[in-house]
MIFI-88777 format. One record per residue (C-alpha): residue in three letters; chain; x, y, z. Coordinates in nm, 4 decimals. Each point is the difference from the previous one (the first is absolute). Layout:
N
> res, chain, c1, c2, c3
> ALA, A, X, Y, Z
...
//
This chain:
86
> res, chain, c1, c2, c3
> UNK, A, 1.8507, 1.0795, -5.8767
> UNK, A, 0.2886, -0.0654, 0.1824
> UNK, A, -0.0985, -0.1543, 0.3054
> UNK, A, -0.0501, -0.3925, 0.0895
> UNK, A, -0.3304, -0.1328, -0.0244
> UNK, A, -0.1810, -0.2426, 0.1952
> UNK, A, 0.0589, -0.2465, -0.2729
> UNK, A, 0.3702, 0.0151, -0.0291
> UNK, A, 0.0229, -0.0684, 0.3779
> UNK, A, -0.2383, -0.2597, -0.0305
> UNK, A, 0.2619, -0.1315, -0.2808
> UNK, A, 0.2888, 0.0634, 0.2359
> UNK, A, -0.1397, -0.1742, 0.2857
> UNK, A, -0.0740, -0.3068, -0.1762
> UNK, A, 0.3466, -0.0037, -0.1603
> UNK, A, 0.1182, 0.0114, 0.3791
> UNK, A, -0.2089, -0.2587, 0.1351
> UNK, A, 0.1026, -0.2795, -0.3381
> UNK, A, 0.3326, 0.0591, 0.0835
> UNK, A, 0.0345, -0.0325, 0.3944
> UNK, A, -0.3460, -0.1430, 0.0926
> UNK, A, -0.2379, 0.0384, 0.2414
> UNK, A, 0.1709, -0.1674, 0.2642
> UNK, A, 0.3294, 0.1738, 0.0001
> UNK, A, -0.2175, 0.3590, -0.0291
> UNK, A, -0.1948, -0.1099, 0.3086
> UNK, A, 0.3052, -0.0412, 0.2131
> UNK, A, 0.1655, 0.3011, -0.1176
> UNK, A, -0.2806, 0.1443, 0.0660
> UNK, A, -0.0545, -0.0971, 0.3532
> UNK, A, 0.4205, 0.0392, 0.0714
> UNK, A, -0.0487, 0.3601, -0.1103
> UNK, A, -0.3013, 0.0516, 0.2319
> UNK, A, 0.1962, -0.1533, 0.2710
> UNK, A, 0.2224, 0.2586, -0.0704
> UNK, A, -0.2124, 0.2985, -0.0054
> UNK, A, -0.1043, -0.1088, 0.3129
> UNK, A, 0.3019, -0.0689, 0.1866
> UNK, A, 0.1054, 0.3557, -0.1596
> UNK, A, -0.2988, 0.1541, 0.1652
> UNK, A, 0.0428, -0.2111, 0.3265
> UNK, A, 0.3871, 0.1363, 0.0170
> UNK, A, -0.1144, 0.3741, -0.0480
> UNK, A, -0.2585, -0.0504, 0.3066
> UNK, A, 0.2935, -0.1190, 0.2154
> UNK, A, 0.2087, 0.3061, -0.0690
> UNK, A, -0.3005, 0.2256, 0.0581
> UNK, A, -0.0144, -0.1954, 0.3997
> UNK, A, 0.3952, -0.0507, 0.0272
> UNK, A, 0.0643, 0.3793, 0.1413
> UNK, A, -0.2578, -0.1317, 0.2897
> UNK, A, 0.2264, -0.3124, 0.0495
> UNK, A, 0.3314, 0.2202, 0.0319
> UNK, A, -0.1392, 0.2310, 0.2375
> UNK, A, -0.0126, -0.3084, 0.2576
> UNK, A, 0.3274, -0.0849, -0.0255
> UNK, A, 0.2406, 0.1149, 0.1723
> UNK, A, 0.2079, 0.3370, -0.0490
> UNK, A, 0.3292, -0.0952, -0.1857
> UNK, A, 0.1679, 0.2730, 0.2246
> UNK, A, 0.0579, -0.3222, 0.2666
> UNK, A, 0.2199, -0.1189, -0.2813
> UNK, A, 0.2091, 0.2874, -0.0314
> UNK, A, 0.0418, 0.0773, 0.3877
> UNK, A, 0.0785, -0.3846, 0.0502
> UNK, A, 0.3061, 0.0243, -0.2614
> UNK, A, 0.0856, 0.3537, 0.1433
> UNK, A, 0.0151, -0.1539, 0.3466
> UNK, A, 0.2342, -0.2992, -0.1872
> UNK, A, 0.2264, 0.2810, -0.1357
> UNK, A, 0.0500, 0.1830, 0.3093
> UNK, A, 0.0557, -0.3430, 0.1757
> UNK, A, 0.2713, -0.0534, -0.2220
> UNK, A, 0.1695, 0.3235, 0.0495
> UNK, A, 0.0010, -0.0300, 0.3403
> UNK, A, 0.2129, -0.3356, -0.0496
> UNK, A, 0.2200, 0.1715, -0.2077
> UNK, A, 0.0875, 0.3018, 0.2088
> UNK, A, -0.0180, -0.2597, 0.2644
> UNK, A, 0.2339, -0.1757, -0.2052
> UNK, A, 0.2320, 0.3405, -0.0284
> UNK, A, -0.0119, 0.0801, 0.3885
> UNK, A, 0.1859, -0.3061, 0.0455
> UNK, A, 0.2235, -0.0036, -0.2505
> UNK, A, 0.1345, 0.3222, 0.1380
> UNK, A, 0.0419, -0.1064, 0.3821
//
């Protein structure tokens, strides 16, 4: 009783194609399968990213190369300090 028939969508869809035509609908059409499948492409490359990180390289280096850089540093400055008090 409620529902939609098959005839009022029929209705609705001819409505929709008089007012943008066919060409428009046909692009949309293909830009939103485009992006269904760029979607699905994206979601694949997540799946085999973990795979790509495990090759790189440990970002501990990172951290021990600034550590090393700190205590550099505050070797210059009690460096710095030893001299000041001679």
């Amino acid at each position: 009783m409620g529902g939609i028939s098959i005839w009022q969508l029929l209705i609705i869809a001819l409505i929709i194609v008089l007012l943008f035509g066919t060409k428009k609908l046909r692009t949309l059409g293909g830009d939103l399968g485009s992006a269904v499948k760029g979607f699905k492409k994206a979601i694949g490359d997540e799946d085999s990213a973990p795979a790509a990180k495990k090759e790189t390289p440990d970002a501990d280096f990172e951290q021990k190369k600034i550590t090393d850089e700190q205590q550099a540093a505050d070797q210059t400055k009690t460096s710095q300090k030893d001299k000041e008090q001679v």
